[in-house]
C-alpha positions as CSV (number, residue, x, y, z in Angstrom):
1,X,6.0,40.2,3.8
2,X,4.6,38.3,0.9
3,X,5.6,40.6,-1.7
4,X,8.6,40.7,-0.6
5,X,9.6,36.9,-0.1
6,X,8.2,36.7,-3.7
7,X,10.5,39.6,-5.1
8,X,13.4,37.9,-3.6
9,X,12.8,33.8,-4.6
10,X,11.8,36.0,-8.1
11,X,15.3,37.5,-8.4
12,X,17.1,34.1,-7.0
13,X,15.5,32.5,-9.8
14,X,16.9,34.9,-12.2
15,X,20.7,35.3,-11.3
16,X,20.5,30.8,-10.7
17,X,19.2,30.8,-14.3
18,X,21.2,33.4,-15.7
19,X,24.4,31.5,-14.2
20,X,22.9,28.0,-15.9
21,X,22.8,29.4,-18.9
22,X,26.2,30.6,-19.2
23,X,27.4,26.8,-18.1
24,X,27.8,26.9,-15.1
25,X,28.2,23.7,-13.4
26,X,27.0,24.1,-9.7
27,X,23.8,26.9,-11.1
28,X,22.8,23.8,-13.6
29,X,22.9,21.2,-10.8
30,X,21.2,24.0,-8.2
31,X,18.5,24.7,-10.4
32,X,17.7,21.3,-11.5
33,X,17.4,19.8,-8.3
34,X,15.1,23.1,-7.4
35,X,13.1,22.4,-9.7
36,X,12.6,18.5,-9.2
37,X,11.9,18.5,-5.4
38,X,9.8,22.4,-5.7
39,X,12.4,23.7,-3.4
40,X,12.1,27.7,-3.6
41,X,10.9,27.4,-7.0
42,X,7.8,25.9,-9.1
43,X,8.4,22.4,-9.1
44,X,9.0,21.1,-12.5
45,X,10.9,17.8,-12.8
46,X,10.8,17.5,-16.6
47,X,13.1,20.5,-17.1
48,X,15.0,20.3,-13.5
49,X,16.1,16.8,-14.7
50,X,17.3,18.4,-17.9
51,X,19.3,20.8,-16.2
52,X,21.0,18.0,-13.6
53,X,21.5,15.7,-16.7
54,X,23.4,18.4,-18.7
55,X,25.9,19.2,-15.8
56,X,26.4,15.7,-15.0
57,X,27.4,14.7,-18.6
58,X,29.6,17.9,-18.5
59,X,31.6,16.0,-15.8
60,X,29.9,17.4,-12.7
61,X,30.3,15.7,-9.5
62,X,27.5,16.3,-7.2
63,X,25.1,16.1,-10.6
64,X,26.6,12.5,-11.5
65,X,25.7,11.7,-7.9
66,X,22.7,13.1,-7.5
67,X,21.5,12.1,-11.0
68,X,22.4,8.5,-10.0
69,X,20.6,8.5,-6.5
70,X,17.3,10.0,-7.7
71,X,17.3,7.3,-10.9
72,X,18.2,4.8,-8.4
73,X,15.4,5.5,-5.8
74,X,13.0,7.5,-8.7
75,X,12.9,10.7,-6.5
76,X,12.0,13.4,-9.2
77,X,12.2,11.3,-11.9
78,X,11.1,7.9,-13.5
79,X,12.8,5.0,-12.0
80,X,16.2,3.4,-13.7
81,X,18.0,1.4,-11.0
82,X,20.4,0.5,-13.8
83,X,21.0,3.9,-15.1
84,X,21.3,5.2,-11.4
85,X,23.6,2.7,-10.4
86,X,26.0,3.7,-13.3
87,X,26.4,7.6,-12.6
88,X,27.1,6.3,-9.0
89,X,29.5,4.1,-10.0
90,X,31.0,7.6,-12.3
91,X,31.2,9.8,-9.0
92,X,33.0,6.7,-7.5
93,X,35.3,6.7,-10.3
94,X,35.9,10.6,-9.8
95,X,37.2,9.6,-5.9
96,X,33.5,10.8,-4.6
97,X,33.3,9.2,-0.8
98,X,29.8,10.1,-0.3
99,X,28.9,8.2,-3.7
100,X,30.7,4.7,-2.1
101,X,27.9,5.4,0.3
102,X,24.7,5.8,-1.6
103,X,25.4,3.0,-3.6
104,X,26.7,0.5,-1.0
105,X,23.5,0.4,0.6
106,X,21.5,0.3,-2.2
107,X,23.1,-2.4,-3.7
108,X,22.1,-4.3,-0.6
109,X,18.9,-3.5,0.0
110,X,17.6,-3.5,-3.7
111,X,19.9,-6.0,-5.7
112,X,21.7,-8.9,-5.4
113,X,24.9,-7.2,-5.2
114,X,25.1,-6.9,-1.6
115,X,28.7,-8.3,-0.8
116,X,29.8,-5.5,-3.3
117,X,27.4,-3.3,-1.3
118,X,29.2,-4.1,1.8
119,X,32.3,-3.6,0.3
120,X,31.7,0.0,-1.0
121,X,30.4,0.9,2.9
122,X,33.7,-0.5,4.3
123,X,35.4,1.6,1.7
124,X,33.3,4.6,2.8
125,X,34.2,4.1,6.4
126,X,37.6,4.2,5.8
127,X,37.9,7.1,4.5
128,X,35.7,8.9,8.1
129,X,31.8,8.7,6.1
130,X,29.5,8.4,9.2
131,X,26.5,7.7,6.9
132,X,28.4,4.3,5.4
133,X,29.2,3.9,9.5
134,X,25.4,3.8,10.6
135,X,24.0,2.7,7.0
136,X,26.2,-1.0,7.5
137,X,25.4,-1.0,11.3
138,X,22.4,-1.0,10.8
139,X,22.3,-3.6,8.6
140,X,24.8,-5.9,10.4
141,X,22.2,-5.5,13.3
142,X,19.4,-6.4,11.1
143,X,21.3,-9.4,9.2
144,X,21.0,-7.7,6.0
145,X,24.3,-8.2,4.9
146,X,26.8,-11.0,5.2
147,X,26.7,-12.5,8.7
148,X,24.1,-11.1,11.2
149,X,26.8,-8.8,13.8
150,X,24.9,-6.6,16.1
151,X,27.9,-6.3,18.1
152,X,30.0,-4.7,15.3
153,X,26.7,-3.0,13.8
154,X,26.5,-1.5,17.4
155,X,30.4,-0.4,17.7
156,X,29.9,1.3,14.1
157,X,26.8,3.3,14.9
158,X,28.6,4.3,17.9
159,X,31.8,5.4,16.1
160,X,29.5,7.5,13.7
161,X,28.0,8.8,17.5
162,X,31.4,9.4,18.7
163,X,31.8,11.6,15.7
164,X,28.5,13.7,16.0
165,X,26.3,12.1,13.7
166,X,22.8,13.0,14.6
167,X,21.3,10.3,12.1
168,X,23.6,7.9,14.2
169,X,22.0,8.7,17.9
170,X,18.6,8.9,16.2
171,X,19.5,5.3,14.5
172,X,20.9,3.7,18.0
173,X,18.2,6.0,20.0
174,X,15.1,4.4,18.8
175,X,16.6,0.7,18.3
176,X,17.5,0.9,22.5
177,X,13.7,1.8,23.2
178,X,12.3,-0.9,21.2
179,X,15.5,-3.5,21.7
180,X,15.4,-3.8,17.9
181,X,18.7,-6.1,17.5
182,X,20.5,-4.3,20.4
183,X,19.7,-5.1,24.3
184,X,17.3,-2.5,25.1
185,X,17.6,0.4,27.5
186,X,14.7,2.8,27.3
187,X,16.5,5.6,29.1
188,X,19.5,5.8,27.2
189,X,17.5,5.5,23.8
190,X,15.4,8.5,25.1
191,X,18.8,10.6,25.9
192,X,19.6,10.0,22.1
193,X,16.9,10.7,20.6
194,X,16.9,14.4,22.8
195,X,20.6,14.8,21.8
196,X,19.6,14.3,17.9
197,X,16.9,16.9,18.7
198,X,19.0,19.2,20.3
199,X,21.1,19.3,17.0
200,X,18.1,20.0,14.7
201,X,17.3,16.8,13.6
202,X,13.3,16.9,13.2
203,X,13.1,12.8,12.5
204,X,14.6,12.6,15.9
205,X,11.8,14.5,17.2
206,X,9.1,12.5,15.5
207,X,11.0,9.3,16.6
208,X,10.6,10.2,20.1
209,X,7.1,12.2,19.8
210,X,5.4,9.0,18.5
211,X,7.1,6.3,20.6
212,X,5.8,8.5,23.6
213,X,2.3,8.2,22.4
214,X,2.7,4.8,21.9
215,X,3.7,4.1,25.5
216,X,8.0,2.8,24.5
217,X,8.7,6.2,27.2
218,X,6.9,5.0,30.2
219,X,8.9,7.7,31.9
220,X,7.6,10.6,29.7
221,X,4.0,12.5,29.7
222,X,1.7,11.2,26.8
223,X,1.0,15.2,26.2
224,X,4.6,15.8,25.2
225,X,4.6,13.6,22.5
226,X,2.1,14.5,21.1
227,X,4.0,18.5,21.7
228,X,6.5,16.6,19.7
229,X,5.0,15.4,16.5
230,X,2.9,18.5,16.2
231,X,6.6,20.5,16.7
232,X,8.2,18.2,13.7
233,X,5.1,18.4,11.7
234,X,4.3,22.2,11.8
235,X,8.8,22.2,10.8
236,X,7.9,20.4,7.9
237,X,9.1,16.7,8.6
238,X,6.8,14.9,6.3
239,X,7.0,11.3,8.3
240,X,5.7,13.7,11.5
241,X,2.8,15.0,9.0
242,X,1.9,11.5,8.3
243,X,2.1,10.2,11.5
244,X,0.1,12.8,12.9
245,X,-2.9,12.8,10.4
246,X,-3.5,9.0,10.5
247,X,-3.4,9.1,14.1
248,X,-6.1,12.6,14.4
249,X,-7.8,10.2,11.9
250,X,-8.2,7.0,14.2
251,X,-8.4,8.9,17.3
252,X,-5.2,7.1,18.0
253,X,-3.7,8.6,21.7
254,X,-5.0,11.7,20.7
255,X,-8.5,13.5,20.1
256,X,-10.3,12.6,16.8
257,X,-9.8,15.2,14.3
258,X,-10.6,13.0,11.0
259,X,-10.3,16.9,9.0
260,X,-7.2,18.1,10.9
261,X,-5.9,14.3,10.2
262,X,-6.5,14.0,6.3
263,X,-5.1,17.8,6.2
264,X,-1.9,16.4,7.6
265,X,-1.6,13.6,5.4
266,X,-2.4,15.6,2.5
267,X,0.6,18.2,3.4
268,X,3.0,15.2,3.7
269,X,1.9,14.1,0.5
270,X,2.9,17.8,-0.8
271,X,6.0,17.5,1.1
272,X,7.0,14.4,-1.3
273,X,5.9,11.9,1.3
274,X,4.7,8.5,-1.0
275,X,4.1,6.8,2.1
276,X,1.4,9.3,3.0
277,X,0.3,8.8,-0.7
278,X,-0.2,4.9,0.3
279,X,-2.0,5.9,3.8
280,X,-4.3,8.0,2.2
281,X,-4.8,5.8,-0.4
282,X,-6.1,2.6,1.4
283,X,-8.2,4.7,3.5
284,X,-10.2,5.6,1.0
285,X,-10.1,2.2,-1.0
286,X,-11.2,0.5,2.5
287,X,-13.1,3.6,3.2
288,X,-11.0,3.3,6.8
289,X,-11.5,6.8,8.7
290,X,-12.6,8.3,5.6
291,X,-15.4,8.4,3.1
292,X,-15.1,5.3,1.0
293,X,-13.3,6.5,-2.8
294,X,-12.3,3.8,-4.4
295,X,-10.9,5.3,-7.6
296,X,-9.6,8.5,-5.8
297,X,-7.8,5.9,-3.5
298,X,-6.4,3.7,-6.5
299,X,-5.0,6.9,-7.8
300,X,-3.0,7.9,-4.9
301,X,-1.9,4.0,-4.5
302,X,-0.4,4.6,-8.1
303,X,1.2,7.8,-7.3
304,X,3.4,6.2,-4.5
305,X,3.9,3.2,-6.5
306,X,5.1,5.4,-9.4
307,X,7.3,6.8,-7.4
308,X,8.7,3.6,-6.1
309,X,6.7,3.0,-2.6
310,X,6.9,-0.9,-2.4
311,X,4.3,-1.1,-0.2
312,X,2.3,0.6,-2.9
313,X,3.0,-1.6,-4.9
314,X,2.1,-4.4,-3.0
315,X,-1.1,-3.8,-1.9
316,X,-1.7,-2.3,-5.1
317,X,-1.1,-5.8,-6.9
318,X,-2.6,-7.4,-4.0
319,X,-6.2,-5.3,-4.4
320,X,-5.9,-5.6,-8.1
321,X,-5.6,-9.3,-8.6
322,X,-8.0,-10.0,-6.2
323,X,-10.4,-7.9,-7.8
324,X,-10.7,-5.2,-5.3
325,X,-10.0,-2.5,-7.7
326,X,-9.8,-2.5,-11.3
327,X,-6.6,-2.3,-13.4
328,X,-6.3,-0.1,-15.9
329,X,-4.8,-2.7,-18.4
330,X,-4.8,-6.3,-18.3
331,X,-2.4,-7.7,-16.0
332,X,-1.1,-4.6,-14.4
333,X,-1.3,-6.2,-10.9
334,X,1.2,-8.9,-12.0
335,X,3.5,-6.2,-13.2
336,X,3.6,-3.9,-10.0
337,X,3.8,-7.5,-8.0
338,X,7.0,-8.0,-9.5
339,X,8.2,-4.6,-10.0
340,X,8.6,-4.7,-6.2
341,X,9.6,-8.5,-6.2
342,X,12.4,-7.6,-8.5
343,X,13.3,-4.6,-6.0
344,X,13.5,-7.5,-3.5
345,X,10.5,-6.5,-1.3
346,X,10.1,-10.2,0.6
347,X,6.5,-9.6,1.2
348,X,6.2,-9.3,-2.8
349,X,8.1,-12.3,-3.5
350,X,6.0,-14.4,-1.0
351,X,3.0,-13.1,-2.8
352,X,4.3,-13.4,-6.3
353,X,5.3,-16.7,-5.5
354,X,1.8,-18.2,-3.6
355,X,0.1,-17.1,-6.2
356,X,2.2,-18.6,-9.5
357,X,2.0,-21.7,-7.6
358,X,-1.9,-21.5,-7.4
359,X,-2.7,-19.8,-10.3
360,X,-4.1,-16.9,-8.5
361,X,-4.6,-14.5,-10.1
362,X,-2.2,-14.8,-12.5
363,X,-0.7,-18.0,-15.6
364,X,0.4,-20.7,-13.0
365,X,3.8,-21.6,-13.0
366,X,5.1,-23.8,-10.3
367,X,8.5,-23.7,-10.6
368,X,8.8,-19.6,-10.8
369,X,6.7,-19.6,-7.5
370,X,8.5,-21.9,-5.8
371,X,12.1,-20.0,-6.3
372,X,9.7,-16.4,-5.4
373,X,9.0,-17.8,-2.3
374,X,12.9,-19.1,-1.5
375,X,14.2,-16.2,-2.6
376,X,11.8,-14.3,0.2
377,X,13.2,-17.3,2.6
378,X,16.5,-16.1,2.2
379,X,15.5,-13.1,3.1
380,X,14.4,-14.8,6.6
381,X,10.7,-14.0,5.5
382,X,8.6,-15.9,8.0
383,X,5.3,-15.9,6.3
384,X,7.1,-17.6,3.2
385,X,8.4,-20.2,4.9
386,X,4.9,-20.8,6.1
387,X,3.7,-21.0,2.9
388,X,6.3,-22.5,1.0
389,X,5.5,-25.6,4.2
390,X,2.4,-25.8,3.2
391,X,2.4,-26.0,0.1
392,X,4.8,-28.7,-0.1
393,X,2.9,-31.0,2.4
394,X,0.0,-30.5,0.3
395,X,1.8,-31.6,-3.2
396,X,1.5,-28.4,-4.7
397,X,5.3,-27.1,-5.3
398,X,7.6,-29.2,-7.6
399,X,9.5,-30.0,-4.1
400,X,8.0,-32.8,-2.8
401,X,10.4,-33.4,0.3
402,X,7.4,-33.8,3.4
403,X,10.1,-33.5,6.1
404,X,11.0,-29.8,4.4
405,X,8.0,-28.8,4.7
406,X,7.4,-29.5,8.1
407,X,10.8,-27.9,9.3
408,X,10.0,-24.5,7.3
409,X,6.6,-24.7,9.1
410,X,8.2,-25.2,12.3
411,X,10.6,-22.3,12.1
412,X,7.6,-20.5,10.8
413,X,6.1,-20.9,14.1
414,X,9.0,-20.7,16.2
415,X,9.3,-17.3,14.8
416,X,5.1,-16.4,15.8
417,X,3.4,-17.2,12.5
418,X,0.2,-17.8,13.9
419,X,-0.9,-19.9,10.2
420,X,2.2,-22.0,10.5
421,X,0.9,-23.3,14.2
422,X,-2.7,-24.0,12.4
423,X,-1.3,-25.9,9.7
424,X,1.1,-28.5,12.0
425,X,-1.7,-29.0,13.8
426,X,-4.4,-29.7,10.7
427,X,-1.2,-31.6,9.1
428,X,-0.5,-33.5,12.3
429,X,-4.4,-34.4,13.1
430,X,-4.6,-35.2,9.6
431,X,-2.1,-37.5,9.7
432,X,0.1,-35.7,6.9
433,X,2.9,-35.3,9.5
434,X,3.9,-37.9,12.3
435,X,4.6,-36.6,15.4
436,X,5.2,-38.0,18.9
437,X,3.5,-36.5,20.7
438,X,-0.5,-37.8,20.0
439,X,-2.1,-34.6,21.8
440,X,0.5,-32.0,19.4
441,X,-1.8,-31.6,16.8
442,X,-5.2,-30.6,18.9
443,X,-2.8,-28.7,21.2
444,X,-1.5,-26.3,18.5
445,X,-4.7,-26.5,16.5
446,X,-6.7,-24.9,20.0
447,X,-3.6,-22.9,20.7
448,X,-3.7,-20.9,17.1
449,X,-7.6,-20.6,17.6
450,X,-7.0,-19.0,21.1
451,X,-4.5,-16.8,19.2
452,X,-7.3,-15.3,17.1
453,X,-6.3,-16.7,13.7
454,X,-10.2,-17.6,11.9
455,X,-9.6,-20.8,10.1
456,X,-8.2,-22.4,13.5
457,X,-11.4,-21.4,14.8
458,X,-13.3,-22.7,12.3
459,X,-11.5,-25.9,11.8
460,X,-11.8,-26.5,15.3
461,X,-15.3,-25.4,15.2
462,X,-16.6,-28.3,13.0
463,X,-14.3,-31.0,13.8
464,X,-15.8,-30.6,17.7
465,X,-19.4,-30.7,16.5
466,X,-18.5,-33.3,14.2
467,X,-15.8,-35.7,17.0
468,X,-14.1,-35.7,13.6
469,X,-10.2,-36.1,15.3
470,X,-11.2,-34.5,18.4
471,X,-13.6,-36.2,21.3
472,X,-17.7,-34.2,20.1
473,X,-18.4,-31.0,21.8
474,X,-21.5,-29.2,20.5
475,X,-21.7,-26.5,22.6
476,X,-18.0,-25.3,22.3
477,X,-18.0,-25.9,17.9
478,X,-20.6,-23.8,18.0
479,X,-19.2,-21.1,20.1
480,X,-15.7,-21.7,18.0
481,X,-17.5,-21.1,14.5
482,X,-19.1,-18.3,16.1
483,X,-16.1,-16.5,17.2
484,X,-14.4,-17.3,13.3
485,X,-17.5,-15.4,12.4
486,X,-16.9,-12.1,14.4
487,X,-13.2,-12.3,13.2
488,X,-14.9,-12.0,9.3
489,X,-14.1,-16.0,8.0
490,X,-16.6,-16.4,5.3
491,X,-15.9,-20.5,5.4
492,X,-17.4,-20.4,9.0
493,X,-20.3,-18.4,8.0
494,X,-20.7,-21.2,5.4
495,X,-20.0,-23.8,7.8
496,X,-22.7,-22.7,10.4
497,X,-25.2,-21.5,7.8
498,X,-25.9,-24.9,5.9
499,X,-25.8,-26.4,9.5
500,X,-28.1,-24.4,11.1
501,X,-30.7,-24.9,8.1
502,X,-30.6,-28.3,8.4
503,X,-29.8,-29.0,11.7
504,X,-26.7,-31.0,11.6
505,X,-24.9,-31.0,14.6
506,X,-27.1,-28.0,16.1
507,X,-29.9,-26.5,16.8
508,X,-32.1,-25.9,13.8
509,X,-32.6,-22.4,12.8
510,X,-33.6,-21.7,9.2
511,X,-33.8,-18.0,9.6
512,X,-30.4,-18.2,10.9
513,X,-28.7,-20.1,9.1
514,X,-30.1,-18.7,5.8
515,X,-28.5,-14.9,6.6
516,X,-25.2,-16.7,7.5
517,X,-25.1,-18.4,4.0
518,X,-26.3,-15.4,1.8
519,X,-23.7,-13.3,4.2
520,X,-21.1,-15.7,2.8
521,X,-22.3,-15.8,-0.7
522,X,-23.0,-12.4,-1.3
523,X,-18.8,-12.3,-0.3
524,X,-18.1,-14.8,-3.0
525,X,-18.2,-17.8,-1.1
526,X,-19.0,-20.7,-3.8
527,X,-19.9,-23.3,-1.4
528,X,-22.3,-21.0,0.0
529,X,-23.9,-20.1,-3.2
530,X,-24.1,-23.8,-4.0
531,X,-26.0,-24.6,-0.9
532,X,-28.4,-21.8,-0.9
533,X,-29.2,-22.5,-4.5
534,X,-30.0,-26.4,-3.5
535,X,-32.0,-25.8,-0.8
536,X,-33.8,-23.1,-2.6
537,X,-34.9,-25.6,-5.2
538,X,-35.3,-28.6,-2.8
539,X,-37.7,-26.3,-1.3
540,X,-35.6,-26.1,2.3
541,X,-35.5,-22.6,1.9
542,X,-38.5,-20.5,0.9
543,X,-37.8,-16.8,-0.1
544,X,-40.1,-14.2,-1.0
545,X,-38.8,-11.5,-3.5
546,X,-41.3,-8.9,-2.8
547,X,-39.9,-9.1,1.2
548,X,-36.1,-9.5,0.3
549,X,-36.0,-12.3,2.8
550,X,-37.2,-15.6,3.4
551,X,-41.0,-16.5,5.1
552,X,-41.7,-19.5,7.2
């Protein structure tokens, strides 16, 4: 059987070549996109994007638009949005419906074009493109275009429905089980989802398989969703492959299988998948589920990032400036952080923009992170508004409008930002925000600490031991720090630690107190280091290097 599948991809090869050679348009375009994705041939992008380039500058229509998608998205091929966007823009010119389509959304999601985005979509629609239907309902639902619409978002996905688009009910489908911008309605969502399967569509089946493990189908047996993502996985759906190894991985609703897992994620990775790249990749830079490789990890990080994964590239900066992993020149963190800034990844501006404004990381510069971090805001990116607020309360942005501050903080938290509660409440204690209400600040100081965020805890922690704002309670600082402490906050280990040696405000315990400080300073913690080396010379601290520890 073997033999005989390779004698026939063997002489497919042949006759696709022999027709390329000869100049033939759809051969040229066949084989070159063959050879860039490694579909029924030996993948080999260098000479398939030779072969797609030649019949698109011979006037070719699906070659101009498929040239100009893969550049745009670098699928196969080294990213040029600019390059991509202009052999779209030739298969528009040629009448090519489908090409109104692939660049109206990306003109919204990944530039600032998006009202000529929207207007290519509308364009699509008219002429019957269900894609352009779903891709701007979508978006209207989200408020990623123009005005925020669910209601028209939802009429145009249900149009495309209406018409028989599978990616429509597997759109609408898993938005009614969640309520994602629509009202939600579990049942109907389901029957979408099973009407997209019943047409072939495989994301449709991983949609529904995982949502059923993750308990959105009260209605449906845990076992059949896991049936389902094994079905979508084993039919080659790479985000089912993915899905399916990370959870065998983490033992996540279905038996641990950490082998079986990391085989999964490894075939979605062959399948093209760069999000399985960036899965597999953290795992083994956090050594999460797998053995710790940091290098092996960095590598498949790049890989997705290369091929245009932003949240590669995010927590690829991210590790990299913050010392995690090495770069491999000087200041390559800053340059994938705004690589995927520039593709308008929010989560990269807010970070991009925190850190020019503190010199993190990277030359300070104010004024650029303060417009990172605005552009993110109007993007409605909650955790930039956070720390755009803070920021300016604190005098650290070129803004210095208080009241601003407070308000982004406010719709920061009004939103769930956890951090945005903790810092009204510090702000208002603190007395760098008037409020009315006298009690506000504690109240939303202990209510982010019962939240689980750790510098709540540990602000509360001390300012209770201390009565510093708040009326003295030993016993429950101590159990606060404690808590900030199981949660990983290195500040409270520092907090605690020089406390417990010297008995301020507790109980003394040198032995204590002396692993929580070299816990914090073996992390980095300056403080820490500070006050161990002090009380080491003050002779407050006796340690013995034969023992590794200290003796009383």
């Amino acid at each position: 059987m073997d033999k005989q599948y390779n004698l026939m991809i063997a002489e497919g090869e042949k006759w696709l070549r022999k027709g390329a050679s000869m100049g033939h348009l759809p051969s040229m375009y066949e084989l070159g996109w063959r050879l860039m994705d490694g579909v029924g041939l030996a993948a080999n992008p260098t000479e398939g994007e030779k072969w797609m380039r030649e019949a698109a500058e011979r006037g070719y229509l699906y070659a101009k638009r498929g040239l100009g998608w893969r550049l745009f998205d670098g699928t196969g091929i080294e990213r040029n949005m600019e390059e991509g966007e202009k052999w779209l823009r030739e298969a528009i010119e040629d009448g090519d419906v489908v090409a109104m389509n692939e660049l109206g959304w990306r003109l919204i999601d990944f530039t600032e074009k998006k009202e000529e985005g929207e207007k290519w979509l509308r364009k699509a629609i008219a002429a019957g493109n269900t894609a352009a239907m779903v891709n701007l309902g979508w978006r209207l639902i989200d408020g990623k275009v123009g005005t925020k619409d669910p209601v028209e978002g939802q009429d145009l996905i249900l149009k495309a429905i209406e018409a028989g688009s599978t990616y429509g009910m597997r759109e609408l489908g898993w938005r009614l089980i969640e309520g994602a911008g629509v009202k939600q309605n579990v049942m109907e969502g389901e029957k979408l989802l099973r009407q997209a399967m019943e047409q072939g569509d495989l994301r449709a089946t991983y949609y529904l398989g995982f949502r059923i493990l993750d308990g959105k189908v009260p209605q449906a047996d845990p076992k059949e969703g896991e049936k389902l993502l094994r079905w979508a996985a084993e039919a080659g759906e790479p985000g089912a492959m993915r899905s399916l190894g990370w959870r065998l991985i983490d033992g996540k609703d279905m038996e641990k299988n950490v082998e079986e897992g990391e085989m999964w994620l490894r075939k979605a990775i062959d399948a093209g998948d760069e999000i399985a790249m960036y899965e597999l990749g953290w795992r083994l830079i956090e050594g999460e589920g797998l053995k710790q490789d940091v290098l092996k990890g960095k590598r498949w990080l790049k890989q997705a990032a290369i091929l245009g994964d932003l949240y590669a590239m995010y927590y690829l900066a991210g590790w990299m400036l913050s010392g995690k992993i090495p770069e491999d020149h000087p200041g390559e963190g800053e340059e994938w952080l705004r690589k995927a800034a520039k593709l308008e990844y929010p989560a990269a501006m807010c970070q991009l923009g925190w850190r020019l404004i503190d010199g993190d990381g990277v030359d300070p510069n104010p004024e650029e992170g303060e417009m990172w971090l605005r552009k993110a805001i109007a993007q409605n990116h909650v955790v930039s508004k956070c720390e755009l607020g803070w920021r300016i309360i604190q005098g650290c942005t070129p803004t210095k409008d208080r009241a601003e501050g407070e308000k982004l903080l406010r719709e920061a938290m009004l939103a769930g930002d956890v951090k945005a509660m903790y810092c009204l409440g510090l702000f208002i204690m603190d007395g760098k925000i008037a409020s009315e209400d006298p009690g506000e600040g504690e109240r939303l100081m202990r209510q982010s600490a019962e939240m689980g965020h750790p510098m709540a805890m540990k602000t509360l922690g001390w300012r209770l031991l201390d009565g510093d704002g708040l009326e003295q309670n030993v016993e429950e600082g101590e159990m606060w720090l404690r808590k900030a402490i199981e949660e990983g906050n290195i500040d409270a280990m520092y907090e605690l630690g020089w406390r417990l040696v010297d008995g301020v405000a507790v109980r003394k315990n040198v032995l204590e107190g002396e692993k929580l400080l070299r816990e914090a300073a073996e992390q980095g913690h300056a403080d820490a280091m500070f006050a161990l080396a002090v009380r080491y010379l003050d002779g407050k601290l006796h340690y013995a290097a034969e023992s590794g520890g200290n003796v009383h």
